[in-house]
ROVO-386113 format. One record per residue (C-alpha): x, y, z; residue in three letters. Coordinates in steps of 0.5 Angstrom, whole numbers, plus 500, padded with zeros to 3 digits. Example, Ala and Ser with C-alpha at 12.3 -4.5 7.8 and 13.67 -1.06 7.14 Angstrom:
BEGIN
525491516Ala 527498514Ser 
% end
This chain:
BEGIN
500500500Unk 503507499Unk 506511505Unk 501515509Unk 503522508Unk 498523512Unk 493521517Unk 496518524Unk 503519521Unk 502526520Unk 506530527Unk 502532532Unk 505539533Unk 502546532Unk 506550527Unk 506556523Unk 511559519Unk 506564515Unk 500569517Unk 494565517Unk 491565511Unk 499564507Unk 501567502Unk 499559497Unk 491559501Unk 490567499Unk 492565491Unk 488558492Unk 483563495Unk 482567489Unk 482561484Unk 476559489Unk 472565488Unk 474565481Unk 471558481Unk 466556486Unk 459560488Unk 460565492Unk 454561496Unk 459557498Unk 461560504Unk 468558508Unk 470558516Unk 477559515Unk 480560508Unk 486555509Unk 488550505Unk 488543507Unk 494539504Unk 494534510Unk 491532515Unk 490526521Unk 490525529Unk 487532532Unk 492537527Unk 491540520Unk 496542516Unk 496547510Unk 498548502Unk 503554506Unk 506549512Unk 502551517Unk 500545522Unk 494547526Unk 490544532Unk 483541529Unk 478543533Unk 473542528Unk 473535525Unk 469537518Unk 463539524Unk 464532527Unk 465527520Unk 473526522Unk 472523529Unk 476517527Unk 482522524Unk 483523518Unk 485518513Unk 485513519Unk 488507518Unk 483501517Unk 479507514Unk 485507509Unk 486500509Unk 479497507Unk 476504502Unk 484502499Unk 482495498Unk 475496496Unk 477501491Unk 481497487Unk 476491487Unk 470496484Unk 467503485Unk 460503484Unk 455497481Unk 449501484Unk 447497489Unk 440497487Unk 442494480Unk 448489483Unk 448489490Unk 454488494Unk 456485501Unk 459492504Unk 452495504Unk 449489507Unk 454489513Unk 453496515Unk 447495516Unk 448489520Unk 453493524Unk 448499525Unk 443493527Unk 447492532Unk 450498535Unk 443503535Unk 439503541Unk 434498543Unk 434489542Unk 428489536Unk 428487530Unk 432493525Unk 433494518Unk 437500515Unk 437503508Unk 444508505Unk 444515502Unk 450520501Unk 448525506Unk 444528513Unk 439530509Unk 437525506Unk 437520511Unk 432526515Unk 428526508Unk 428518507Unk 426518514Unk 419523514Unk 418519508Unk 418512511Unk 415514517Unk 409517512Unk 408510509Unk 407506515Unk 402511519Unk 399514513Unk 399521516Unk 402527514Unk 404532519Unk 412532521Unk 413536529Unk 420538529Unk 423544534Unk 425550536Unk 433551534Unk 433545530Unk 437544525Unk 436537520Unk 439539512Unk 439544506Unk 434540501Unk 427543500Unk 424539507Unk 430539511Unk 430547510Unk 422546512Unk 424542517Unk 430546520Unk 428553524Unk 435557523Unk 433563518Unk 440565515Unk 444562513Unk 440556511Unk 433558509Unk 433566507Unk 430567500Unk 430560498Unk 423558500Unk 417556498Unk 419550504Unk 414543504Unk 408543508Unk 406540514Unk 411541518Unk 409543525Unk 415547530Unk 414546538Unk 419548544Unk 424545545Unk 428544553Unk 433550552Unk 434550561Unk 439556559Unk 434560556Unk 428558559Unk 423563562Unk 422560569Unk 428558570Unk 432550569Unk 429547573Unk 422547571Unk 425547564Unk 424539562Unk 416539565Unk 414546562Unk 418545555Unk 415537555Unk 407541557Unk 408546551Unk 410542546Unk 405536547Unk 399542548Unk 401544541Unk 401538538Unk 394536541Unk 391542540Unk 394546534Unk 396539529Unk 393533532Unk 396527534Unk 391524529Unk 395527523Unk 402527526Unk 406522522Unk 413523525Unk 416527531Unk 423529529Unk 429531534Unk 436531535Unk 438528542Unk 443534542Unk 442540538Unk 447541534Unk 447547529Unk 442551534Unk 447550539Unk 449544543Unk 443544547Unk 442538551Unk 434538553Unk 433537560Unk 433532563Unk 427528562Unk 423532556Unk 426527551Unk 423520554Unk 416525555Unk 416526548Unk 418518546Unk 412516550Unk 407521547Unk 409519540Unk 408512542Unk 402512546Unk 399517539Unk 401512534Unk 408517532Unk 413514529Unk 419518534Unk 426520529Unk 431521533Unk 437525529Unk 443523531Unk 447526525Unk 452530529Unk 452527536Unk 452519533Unk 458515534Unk 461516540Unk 461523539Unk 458524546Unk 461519549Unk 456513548Unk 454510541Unk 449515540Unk 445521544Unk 439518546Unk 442513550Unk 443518555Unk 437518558Unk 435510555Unk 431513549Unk 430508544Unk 427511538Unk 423509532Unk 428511527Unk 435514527Unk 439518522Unk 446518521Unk 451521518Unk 457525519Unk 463521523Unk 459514520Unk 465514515Unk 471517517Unk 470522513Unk 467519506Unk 460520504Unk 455516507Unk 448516511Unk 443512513Unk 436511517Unk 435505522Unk 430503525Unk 425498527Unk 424493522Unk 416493520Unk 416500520Unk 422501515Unk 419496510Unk 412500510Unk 416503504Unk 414500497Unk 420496493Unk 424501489Unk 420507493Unk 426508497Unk 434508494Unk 439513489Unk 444511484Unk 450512490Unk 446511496Unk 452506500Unk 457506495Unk 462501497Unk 468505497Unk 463509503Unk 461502506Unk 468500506Unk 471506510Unk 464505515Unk 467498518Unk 473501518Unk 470508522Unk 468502527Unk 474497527Unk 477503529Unk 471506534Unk 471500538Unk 479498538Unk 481504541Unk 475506545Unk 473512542Unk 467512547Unk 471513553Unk 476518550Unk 470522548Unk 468522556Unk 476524557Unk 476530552Unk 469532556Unk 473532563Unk 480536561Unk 475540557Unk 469542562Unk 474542568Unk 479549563Unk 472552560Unk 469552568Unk 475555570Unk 474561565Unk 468562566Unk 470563574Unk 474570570Unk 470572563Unk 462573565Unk 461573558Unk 461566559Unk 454564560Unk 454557559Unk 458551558Unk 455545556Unk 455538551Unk 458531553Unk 464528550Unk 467531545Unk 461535543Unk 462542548Unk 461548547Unk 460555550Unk 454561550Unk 457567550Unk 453573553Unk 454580553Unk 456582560Unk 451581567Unk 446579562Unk 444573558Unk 444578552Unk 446574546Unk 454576545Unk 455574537Unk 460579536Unk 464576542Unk 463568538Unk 466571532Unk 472576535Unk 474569539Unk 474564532Unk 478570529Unk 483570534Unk 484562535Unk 484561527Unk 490567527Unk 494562533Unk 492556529Unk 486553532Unk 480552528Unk 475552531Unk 466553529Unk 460558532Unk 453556532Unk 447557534Unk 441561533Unk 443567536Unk 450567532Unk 453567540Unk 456559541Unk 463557540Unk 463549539Unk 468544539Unk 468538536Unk 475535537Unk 477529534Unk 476523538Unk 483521537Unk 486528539Unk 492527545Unk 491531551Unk 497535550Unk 494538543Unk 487539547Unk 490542552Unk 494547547Unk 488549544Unk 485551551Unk 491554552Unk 489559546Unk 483560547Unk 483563554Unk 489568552Unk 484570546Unk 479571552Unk 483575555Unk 486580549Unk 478581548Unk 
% end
């Protein structure tokens, strides 16, 4: 096999030898917006030339610490070795037969894989696609040919993709949604547990937030009508937003006992990046359907919906499927993200980079009061940031701190509705030594702020 250049062998060192972005970035920079659509847009203009473990090194020189992950696809690292070794092999074998002409045992295996790990002892089955959205699109599809309804409840600061209804279905206006509506019908938005923000205070957060949204089914769609509850276990591009604690086995049970097909979205927060195989284990909820994507592949295109059997073949044969859906150069990168999760126990190294990273951001919540709030699990943590003595959304302040960390060599992301949350998504196989640096760069840029 051809020597890595990158992946696990690459140095796990920050460097910089240029300004950031470097000279060879800038003129790539120009050939991009020459070439590519201005609707495109980019976090931090650098361009990658290698990457692997918890560093990004760039067409300049430049090594810096990845706190990003591809927004939580490279979990594994980049270009890890089983991924490598299994995409390599399948790659010389064949690209593409279309499994729906010619299928292949990759496809079958994933899917058997995704049986097993996915929450729940009942009879599962899977189907394939390219991407998060087209798991959520497939998954209110199948949900409407086993229930015969119509109507999809979705929740405030949610997000679930960029196609025609998973723009309906997502609540953030820009960038997502501005100017490209009409959006598909029957999509219904109700509260969501955000303890932070919630008018009466954390505590009544989950009981509350549980009443409103059940109320408004009721009342304003009918249970009758509901096809499918959709929600991520965490909230990611809304802000990392863990709903409080009780809410989401409310909305479960409410979904079951009304004959509701209960998704949960777990593209984001799915394989071991919470510390546990997926979210909703937190609280022992075993949904009716789960989407996946992201961190599934190491980093090749691949997504998939799970779920109880009987209701995953309500679907008529050939209703569900695409030309590329589990291609098996993606299949073959997924047993080997897997291979990898389970050898090196990216769960429990999740649960350690939550530790180092909660411990150093509460110590500087201690000395900056625009830090409003921290939270997530494993390697999903993020930071509220608010205008001083108040809970005012502070998205300048996100967007001073990203600013200041991209020019030290830390990349990292904003989210939220508000603009206001700085998140971190490390890879699951980042060492302690380069976490702790980039802490490092982050409480300097807080202090210069």
């Amino acid at each position: 096999m051809t020597e890595l250049t990158g992946g696990p062998a690459l140095p796990q060192e920050r460097r910089i030898v240029t300004a950031i972005p470097g000279p060879k970035s800038q003129e790539l920079l120009a050939r991009k917006n020459a070439a590519v659509a201005g609707g495109v847009g980019l976090t931090l203009p650098v361009f990658t030339k290698r990457a692997g473990g918890g560093v990004i090194e760039d067409v300049d020189g430049n090594s810096l610490i990845d706190f990003g992950s591809g927004i939580a696809v490279t979990s594994v690292g980049n270009s890890a070795e089983a991924v490598v070794r299994r995409a390599a092999a399948q790659l010389a074998d064949f690209t593409h037969t279309c499994f729906m002409v010619t299928p292949y045992e990759g496809y079958v295996e994933v899917c058997e894989k995704l049986a097993e790990l996915t929450p729940g002892d009942h009879a599962k089955k899977s189907a394939l696609f390219n991407s998060g959205a087209e798991a959520v699109e497939n998954a209110v599809k199948i949900a409407r040919a086993h229930t015969k309804r119509q109507a999809v409840v979705v929740f405030d600061h949610g997000y679930h993709g960029r196609t025609n209804l998973t723009m309906a279905l997502t609540a953030k206006n820009m960038p997502y949604k501005h100017g490209f509506g009409p959006f598909a019908p029957e999509v219904y938005r109700v509260p969501v547990a955000y303890g932070y923000r919630w008018p009466t205070g954390p505590e009544n957060c989950a009981e509350e937030a549980a009443a409103q949204a059940i109320d408004a089914m009721t009342k304003q769609v009918g249970a009758d009508n509901i096809a499918a509850i959709i929600i991520e276990p965490v909230l990611g591009e809304g802000g990392f937003i863990e709903p409080a604690k009780g809410f989401l086995p409310r909305i479960a049970q409410f979904a079951k006992d009304n004959g509701i097909v209960f998704v949960a979205d777990e593209i984001q927060s799915g394989f071991c990046r919470t510390g546990q195989w997926f979210a909703c284990e937190d609280e022992g909820v075993v949904p009716d359907l789960i989407t996946t994507a992201k961190g599934i592949a190491g980093g090749l295109p691949l997504a998939a919906v799970t779920g109880r059997a009987e209701i995953m073949d309500a679907a008529h044969a050939g209703g569900l499927g695409g030309t590329y859906g589990g291609n098996p150069v993606a299949c073959a990168a997924a047993l080997g993200a897997i291979e990898t999760m389970r050898e090196l126990d990216l769960n429990a190294k999740a649960k350690r980079i939550e530790e180092v990273m909660k411990d150093r951001l509460s110590a500087m919540q201690e000395k900056f009061d625009i830090i409003g709030d921290i939270r997530g699990r494993g390697a999903m943590i993020a930071i509220e940031l608010v205008k001083s003595g108040t809970k005012d959304p502070n998205p300048e302040a996100a967007g001073a701190l990203a600013k200041a960390c991209h020019a030290e060599g830390l990349l990292v992301l904003t989210c939220g509705t508000y603009g206001n949350v700085l998140r971190f998504l490390p890879p699951l196989v980042i060492g302690e030594d380069l976490l702790n640096e980039g802490l490092d760069i982050i409480e300097s840029a807080f202090a210069r702020l």
